[in-house]
DRENDO-1510 file (C-alpha; in Angstrom, 1 decimal, always signed):
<recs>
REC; n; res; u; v; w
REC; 1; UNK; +0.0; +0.0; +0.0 .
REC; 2; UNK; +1.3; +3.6; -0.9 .
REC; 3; UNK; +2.2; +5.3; +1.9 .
REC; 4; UNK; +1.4; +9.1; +2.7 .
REC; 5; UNK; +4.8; +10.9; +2.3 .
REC; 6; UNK; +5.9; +14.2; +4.1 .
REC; 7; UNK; +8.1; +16.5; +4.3 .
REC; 8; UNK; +9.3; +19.5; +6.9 .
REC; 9; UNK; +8.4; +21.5; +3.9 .
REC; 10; UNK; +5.2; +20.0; +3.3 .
REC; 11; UNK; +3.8; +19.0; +6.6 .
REC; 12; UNK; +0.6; +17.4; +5.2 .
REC; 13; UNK; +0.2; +14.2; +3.8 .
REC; 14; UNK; +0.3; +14.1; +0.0 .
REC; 15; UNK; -2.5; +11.9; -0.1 .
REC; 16; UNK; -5.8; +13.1; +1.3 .
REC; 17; UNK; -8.5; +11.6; -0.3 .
REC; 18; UNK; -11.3; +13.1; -2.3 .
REC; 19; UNK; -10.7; +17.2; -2.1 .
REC; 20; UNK; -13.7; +19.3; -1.7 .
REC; 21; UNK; -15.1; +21.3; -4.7 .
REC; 22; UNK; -13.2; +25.1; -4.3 .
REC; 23; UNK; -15.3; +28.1; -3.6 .
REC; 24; UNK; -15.0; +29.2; -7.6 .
REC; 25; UNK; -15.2; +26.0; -8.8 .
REC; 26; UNK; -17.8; +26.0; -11.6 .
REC; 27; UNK; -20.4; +23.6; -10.1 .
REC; 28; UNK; -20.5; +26.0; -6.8 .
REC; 29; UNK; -20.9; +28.8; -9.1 .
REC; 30; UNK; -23.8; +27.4; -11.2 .
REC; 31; UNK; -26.0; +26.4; -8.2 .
REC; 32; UNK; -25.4; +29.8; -5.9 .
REC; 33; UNK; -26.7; +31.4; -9.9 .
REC; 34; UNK; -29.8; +28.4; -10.4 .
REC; 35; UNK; -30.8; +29.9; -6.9 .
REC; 36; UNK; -30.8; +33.5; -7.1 .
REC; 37; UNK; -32.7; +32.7; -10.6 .
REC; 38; UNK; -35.3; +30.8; -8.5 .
REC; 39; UNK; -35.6; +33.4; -6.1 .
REC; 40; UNK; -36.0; +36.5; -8.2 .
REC; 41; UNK; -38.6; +34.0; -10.1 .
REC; 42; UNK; -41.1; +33.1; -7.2 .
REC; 43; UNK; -40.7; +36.6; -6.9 .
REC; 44; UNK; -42.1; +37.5; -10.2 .
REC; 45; UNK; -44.6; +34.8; -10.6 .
REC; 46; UNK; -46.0; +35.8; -6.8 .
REC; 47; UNK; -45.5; +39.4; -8.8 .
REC; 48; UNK; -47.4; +38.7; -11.7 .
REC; 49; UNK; -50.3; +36.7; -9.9 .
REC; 50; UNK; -51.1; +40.0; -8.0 .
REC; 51; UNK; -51.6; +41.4; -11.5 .
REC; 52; UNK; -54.0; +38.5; -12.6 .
REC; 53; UNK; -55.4; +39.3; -9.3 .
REC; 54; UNK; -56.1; +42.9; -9.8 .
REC; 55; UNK; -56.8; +42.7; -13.7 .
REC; 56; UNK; -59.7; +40.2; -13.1 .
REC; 57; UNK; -57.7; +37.9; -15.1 .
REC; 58; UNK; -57.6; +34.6; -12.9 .
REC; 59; UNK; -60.3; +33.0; -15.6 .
REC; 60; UNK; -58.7; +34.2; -18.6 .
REC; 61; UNK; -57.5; +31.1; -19.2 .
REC; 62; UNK; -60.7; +28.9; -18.2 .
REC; 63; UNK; -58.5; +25.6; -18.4 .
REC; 64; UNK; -55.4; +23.9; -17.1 .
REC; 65; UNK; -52.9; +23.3; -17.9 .
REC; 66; UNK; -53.4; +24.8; -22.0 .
REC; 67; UNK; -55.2; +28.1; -22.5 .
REC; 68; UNK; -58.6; +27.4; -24.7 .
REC; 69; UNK; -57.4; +24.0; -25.1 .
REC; 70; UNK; -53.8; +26.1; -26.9 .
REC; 71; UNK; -50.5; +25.6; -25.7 .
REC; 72; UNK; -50.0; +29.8; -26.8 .
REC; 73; UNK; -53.3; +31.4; -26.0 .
REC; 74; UNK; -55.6; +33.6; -28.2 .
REC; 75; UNK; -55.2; +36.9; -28.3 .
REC; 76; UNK; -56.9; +38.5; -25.4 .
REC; 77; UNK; -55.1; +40.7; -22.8 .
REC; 78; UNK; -56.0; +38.8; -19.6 .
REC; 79; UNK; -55.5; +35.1; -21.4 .
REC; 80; UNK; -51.9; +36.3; -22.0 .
REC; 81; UNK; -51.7; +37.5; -18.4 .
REC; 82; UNK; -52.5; +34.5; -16.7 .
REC; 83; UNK; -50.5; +32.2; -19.4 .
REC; 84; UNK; -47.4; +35.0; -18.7 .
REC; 85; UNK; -48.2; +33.8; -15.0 .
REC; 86; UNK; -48.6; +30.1; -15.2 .
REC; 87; UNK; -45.7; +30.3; -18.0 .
REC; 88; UNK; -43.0; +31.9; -15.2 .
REC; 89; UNK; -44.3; +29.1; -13.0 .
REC; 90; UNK; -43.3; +26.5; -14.8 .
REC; 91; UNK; -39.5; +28.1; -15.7 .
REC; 92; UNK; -39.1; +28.4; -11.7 .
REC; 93; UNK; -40.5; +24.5; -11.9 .
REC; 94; UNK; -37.4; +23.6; -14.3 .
REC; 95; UNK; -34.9; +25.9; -12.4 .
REC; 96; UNK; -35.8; +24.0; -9.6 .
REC; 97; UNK; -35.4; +20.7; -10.4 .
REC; 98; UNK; -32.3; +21.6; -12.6 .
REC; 99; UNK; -30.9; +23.0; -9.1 .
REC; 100; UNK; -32.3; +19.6; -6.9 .
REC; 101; UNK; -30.4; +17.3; -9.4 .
REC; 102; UNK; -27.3; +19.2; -9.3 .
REC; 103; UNK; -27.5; +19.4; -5.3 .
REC; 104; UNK; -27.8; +15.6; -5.0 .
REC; 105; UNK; -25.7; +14.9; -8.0 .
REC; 106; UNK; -22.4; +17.0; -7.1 .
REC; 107; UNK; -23.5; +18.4; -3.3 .
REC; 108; UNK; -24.8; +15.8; -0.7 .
REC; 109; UNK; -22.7; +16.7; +1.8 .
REC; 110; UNK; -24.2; +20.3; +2.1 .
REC; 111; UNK; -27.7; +18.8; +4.1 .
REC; 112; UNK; -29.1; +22.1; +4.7 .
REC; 113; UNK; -28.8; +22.8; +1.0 .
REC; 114; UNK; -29.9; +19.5; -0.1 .
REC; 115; UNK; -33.2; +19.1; +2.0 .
REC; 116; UNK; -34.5; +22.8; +1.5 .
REC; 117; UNK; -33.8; +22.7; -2.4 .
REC; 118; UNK; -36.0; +19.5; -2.1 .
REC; 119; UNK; -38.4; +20.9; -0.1 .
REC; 120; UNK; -38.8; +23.8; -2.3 .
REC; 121; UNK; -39.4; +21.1; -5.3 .
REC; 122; UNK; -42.0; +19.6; -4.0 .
REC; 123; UNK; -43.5; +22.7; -2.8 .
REC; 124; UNK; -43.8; +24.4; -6.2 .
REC; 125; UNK; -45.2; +21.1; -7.0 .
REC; 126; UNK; -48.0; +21.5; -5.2 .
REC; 127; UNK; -48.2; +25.2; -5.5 .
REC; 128; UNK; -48.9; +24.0; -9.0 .
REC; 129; UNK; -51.4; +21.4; -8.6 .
REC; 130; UNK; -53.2; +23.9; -6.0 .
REC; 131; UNK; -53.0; +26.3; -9.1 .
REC; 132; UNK; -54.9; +23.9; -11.1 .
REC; 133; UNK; -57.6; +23.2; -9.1 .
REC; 134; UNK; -57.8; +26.8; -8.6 .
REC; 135; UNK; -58.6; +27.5; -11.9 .
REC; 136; UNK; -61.0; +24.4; -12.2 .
REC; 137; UNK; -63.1; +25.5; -9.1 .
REC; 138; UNK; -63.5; +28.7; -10.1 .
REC; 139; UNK; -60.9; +30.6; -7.7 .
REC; 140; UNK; -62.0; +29.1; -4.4 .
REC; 141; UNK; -61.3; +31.7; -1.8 .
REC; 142; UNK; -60.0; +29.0; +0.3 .
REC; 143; UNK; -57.5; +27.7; -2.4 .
REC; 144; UNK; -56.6; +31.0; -3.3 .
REC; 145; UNK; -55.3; +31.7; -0.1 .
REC; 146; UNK; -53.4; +28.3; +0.4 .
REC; 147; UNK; -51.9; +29.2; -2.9 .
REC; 148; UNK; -50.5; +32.0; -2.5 .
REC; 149; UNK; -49.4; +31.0; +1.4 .
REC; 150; UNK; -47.6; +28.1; -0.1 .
REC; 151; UNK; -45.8; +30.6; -2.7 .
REC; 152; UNK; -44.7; +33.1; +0.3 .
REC; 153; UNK; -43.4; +30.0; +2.2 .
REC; 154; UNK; -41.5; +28.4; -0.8 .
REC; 155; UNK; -39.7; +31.4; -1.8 .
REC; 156; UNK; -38.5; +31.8; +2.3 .
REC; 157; UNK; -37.5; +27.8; +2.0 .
REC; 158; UNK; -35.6; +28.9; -1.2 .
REC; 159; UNK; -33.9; +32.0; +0.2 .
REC; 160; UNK; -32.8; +29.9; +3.1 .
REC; 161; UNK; -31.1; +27.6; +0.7 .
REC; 162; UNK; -29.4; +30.3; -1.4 .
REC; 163; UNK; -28.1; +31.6; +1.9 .
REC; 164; UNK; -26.7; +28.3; +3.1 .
REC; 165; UNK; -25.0; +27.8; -0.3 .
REC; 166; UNK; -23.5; +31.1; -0.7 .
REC; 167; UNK; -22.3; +30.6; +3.1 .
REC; 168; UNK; -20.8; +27.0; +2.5 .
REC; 169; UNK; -18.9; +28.1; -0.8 .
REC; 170; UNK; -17.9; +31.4; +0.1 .
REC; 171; UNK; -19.5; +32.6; -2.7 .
REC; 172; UNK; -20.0; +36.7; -3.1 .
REC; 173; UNK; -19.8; +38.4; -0.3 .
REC; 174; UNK; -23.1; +37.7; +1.5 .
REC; 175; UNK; -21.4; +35.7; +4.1 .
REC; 176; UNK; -18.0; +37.3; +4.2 .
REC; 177; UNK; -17.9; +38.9; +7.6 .
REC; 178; UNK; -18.9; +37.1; +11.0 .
REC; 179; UNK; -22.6; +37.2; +11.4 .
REC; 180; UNK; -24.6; +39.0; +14.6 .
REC; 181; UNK; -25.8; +35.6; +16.3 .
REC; 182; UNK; -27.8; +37.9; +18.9 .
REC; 183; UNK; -30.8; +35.3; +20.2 .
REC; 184; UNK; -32.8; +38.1; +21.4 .
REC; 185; UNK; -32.9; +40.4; +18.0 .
REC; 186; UNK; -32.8; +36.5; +15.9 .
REC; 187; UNK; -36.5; +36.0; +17.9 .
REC; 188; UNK; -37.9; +39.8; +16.9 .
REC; 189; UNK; -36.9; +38.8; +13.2 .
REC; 190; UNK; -39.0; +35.7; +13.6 .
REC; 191; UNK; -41.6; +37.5; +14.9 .
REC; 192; UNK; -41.4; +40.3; +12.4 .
REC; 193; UNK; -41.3; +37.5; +9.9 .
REC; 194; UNK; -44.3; +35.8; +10.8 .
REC; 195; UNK; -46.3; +39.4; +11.3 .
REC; 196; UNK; -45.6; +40.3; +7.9 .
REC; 197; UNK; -46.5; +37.1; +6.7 .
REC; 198; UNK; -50.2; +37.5; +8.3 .
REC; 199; UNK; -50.6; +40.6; +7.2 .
REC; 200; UNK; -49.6; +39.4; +3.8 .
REC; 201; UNK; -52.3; +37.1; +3.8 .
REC; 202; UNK; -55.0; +39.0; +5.5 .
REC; 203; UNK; -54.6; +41.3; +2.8 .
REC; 204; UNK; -55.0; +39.0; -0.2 .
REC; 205; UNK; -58.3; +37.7; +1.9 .
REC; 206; UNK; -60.0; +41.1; +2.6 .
REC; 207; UNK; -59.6; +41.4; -1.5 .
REC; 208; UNK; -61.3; +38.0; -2.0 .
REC; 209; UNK; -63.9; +38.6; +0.4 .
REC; 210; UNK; -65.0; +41.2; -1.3 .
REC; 211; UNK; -63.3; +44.2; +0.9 .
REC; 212; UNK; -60.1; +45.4; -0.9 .
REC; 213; UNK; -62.0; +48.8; -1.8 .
REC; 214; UNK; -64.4; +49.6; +0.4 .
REC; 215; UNK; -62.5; +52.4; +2.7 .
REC; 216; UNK; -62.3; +55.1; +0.4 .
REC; 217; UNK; -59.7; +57.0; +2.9 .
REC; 218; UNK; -56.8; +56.4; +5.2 .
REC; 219; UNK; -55.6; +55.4; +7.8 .
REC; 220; UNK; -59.4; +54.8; +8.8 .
REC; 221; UNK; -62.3; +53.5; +6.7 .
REC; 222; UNK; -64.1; +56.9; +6.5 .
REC; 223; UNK; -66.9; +58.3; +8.8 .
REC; 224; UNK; -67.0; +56.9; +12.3 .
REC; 225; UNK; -64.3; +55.3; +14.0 .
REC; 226; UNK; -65.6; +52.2; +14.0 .
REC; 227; UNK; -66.3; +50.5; +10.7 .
REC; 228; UNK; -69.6; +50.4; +10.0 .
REC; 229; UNK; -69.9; +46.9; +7.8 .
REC; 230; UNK; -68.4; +43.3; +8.1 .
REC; 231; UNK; -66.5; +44.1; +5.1 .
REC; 232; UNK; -65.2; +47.4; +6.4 .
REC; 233; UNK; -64.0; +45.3; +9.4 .
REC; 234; UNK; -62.6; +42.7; +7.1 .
REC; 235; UNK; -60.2; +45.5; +5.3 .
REC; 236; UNK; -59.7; +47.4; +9.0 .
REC; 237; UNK; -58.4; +43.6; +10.1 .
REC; 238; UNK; -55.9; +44.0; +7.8 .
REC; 239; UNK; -54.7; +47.6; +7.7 .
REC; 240; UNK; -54.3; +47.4; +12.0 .
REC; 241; UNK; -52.2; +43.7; +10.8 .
REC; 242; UNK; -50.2; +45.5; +8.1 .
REC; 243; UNK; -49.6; +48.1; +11.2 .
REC; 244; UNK; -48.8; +46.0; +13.7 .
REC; 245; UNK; -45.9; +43.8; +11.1 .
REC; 246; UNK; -44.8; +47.3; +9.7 .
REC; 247; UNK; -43.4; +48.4; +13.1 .
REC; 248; UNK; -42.1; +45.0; +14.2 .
REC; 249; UNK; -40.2; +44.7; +11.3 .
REC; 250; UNK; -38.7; +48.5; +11.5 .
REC; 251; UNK; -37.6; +47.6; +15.3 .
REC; 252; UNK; -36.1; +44.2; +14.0 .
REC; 253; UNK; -34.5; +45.8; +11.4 .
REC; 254; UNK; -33.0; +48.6; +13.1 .
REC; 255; UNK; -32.0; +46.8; +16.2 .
REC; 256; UNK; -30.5; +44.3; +13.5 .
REC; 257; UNK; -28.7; +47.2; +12.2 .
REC; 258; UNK; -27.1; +48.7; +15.1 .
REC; 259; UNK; -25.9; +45.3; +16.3 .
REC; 260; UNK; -22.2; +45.3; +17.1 .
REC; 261; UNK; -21.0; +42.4; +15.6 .
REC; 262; UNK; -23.7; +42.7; +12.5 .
REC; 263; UNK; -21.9; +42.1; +8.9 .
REC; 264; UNK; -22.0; +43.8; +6.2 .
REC; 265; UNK; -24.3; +41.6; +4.3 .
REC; 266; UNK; -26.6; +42.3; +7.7 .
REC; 267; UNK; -26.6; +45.6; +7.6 .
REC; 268; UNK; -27.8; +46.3; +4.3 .
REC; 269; UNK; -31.0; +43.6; +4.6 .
REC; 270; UNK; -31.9; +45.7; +7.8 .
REC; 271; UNK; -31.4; +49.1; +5.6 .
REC; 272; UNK; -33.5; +47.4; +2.8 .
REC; 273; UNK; -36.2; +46.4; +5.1 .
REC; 274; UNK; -36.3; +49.8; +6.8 .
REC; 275; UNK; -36.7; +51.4; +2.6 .
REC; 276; UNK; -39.2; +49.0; +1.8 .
REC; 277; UNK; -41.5; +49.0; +5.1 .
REC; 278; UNK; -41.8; +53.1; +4.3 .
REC; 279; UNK; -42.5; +52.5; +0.5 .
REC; 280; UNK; -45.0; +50.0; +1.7 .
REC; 281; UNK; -46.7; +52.4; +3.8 .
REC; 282; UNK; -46.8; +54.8; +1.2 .
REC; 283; UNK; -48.3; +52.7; -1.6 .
REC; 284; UNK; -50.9; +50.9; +1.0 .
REC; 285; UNK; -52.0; +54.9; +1.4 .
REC; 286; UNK; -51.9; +55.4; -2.2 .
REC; 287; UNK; -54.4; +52.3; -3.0 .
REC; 288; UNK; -57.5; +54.6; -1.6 .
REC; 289; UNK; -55.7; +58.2; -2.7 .
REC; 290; UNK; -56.2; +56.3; -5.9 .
REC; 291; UNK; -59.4; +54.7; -6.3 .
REC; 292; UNK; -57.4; +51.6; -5.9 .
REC; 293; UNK; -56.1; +51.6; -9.2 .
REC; 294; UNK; -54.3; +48.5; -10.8 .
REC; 295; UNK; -51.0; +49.9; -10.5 .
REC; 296; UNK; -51.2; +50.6; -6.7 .
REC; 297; UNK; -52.6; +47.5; -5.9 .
REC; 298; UNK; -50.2; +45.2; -7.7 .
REC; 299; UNK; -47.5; +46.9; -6.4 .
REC; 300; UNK; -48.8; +46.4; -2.9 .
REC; 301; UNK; -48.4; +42.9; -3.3 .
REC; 302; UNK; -45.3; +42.8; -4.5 .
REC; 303; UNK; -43.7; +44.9; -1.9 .
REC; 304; UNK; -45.9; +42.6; +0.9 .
REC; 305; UNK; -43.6; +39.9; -0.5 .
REC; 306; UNK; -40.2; +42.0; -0.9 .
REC; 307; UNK; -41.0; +42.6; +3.3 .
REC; 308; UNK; -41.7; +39.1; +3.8 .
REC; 309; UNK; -38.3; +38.0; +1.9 .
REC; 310; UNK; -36.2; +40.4; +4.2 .
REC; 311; UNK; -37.6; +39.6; +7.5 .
REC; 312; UNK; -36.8; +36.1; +6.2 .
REC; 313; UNK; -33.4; +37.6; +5.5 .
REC; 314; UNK; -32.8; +38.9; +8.4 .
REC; 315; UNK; -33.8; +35.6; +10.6 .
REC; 316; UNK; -31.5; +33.8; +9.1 .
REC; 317; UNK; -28.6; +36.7; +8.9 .
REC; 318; UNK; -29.1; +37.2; +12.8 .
REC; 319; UNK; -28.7; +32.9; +13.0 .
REC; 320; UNK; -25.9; +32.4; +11.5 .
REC; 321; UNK; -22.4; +30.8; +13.0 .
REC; 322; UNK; -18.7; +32.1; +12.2 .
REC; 323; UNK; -18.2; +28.4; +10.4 .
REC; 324; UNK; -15.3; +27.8; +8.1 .
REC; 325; UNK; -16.8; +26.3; +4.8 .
REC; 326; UNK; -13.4; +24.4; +4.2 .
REC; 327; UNK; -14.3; +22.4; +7.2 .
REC; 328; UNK; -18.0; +22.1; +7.5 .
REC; 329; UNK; -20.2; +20.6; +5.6 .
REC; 330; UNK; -23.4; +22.9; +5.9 .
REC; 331; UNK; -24.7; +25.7; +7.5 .
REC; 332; UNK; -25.5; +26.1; +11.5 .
REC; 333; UNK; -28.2; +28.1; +12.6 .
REC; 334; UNK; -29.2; +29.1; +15.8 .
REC; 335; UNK; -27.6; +28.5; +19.3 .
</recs>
């Protein structure tokens, strides 16, 4: 048997076994890029549902999964907008399984990346199916809501793996400096996190119940205090919700932000959250300043779900261990 041979100017043994991929190497590089692809995607399809949403368009395509029985539908303005929408679905679908094969083909050993890029296939899987039956029930309130729930949470399972990646290869400089690791601030991002999630949802409710429009003014519904209707209690639920997440996240964000030992990467998450929290604020105000026109409405949801994705930011920022990815395997969180 070959023996390992050394030298006093070559301390280590010659033979090591198996090396680990490098940081640059090119399969590290592809799957930190497949990721930020399926990222930015969920956040474009959850994008453009909120315009099928607020175009009336969640019909215009009366089947699934072709449009009028067409693989390219006819030309009508919402058919296109709900194809556009199923259409970025199914590209995040193949980004994501192109990313799960390559995470089981070439990186195992990374477990945090390996079961959340799973997850996250199985997820849009059923985010899809959900989106189906949607269409074939003639958009369920019930399923609605699942479906867009399931969409928040998939693109927080897939943001989590994109951060264990780029932490495990050294990738960019996301993960470059030591992270916070403060338990009390990681707990008000969870909790800022899961506020902005309800408020998310309760918003996307109140507009299937029937109460997206029906407080002309702002920050109250117009004439008394107290709403005067079930469905001007419906839309006051969720402006005193979207309240209530706004703030915690600003606190989370800022107390992430003034952290001693916060990173860089840190640092500019909490600055984001801060911007988008105020342009938030001023678009939910601009929905009724409006007449709730399409424009202010779509955007609404869209920066619901840029919140969402930076309080899940942030969690996972103020979770992180100093770990050396030449040594470890996978990401730690917590502790």
């Amino acid at each position: 048997m070959q023996q390992a041979s050394t030298s006093p100017s070559d301390p280590s043994p010659r033979l090591q076994g198996p090396a680990r991929p490098s940081a640059a190497s090119g399969p590290n590089s592809t799957l930190v890029a497949l990721l930020c692809v399926v990222v930015i995607g969920i956040v474009l399809q959850i994008t453009v549902g909120g315009i099928v949403r607020v175009t009336g368009s969640g019909l215009g395509c009366p089947d699934w999964p072709l449009c009028y029985g067409r693989l390219i539908p006819p030309p009508d303005l919402k058919a296109w907008i709900e194809w556009t929408h199923r259409t970025i679905g199914s590209l995040v679908g193949i980004a994501l399984l192109a990313t799960t094969v390559l995470v089981w083909a070439r990186h195992r050993h990374e477990k945090g990346v390996l079961w959340l890029t799973t997850a996250a296939l199985g997820v849009i899987v059923v985010v899809g199916g959900i989106g189906a039956t949607v269409v074939l029930s003639e958009l369920h309130p019930a399923l609605r809501t699942l479906h867009l729930g399931l969409a928040e949470s998939n693109l927080a399972i897939a943001i989590g793996a994109l951060a264990l990646a780029t932490r495990a290869f050294g990738a960019g400089s996301l993960m470059k400096t030591a992270p916070a690791n403060d338990a009390a601030v990681r707990r008000l991002t969870w909790i800022a996190g899961g506020a902005t999630l309800v408020a998310l949802l309760s918003g996307s409710y109140a507009v299937w119940q029937g109460a997206g429009a029906v407080c002309a003014s702002w920050p109250l519904c117009g004439g008394p205090l107290l709403p005067q209707s079930e469905l001007a209690w419906v839309h006051m639920t969720h402006r005193v919700l979207a309240g209530v997440g706004s703030l915690i996240l600003l606190l989370a964000a800022h107390r992430a932000y003034r952290l001693p030992s916060s990173s860089v990467a840190l640092r500019r998450v909490a600055l984001a959250a801060m911007a988008i929290v105020v342009a938030q604020i001023i678009v939910g105000a601009a929905n009724p300043w409006t007449t709730f026109e399409e424009w202010a409405r779509a955007l609404h949801l869209t920066l619901g779900t840029l919140m969402w994705a930076t309080a899940v930011l942030l969690a996972i920022l103020t979770g992180l261990r100093s770990v050396d990815p030449a040594a470890k395997g996978w990401l730690k969180t917590g502790g």
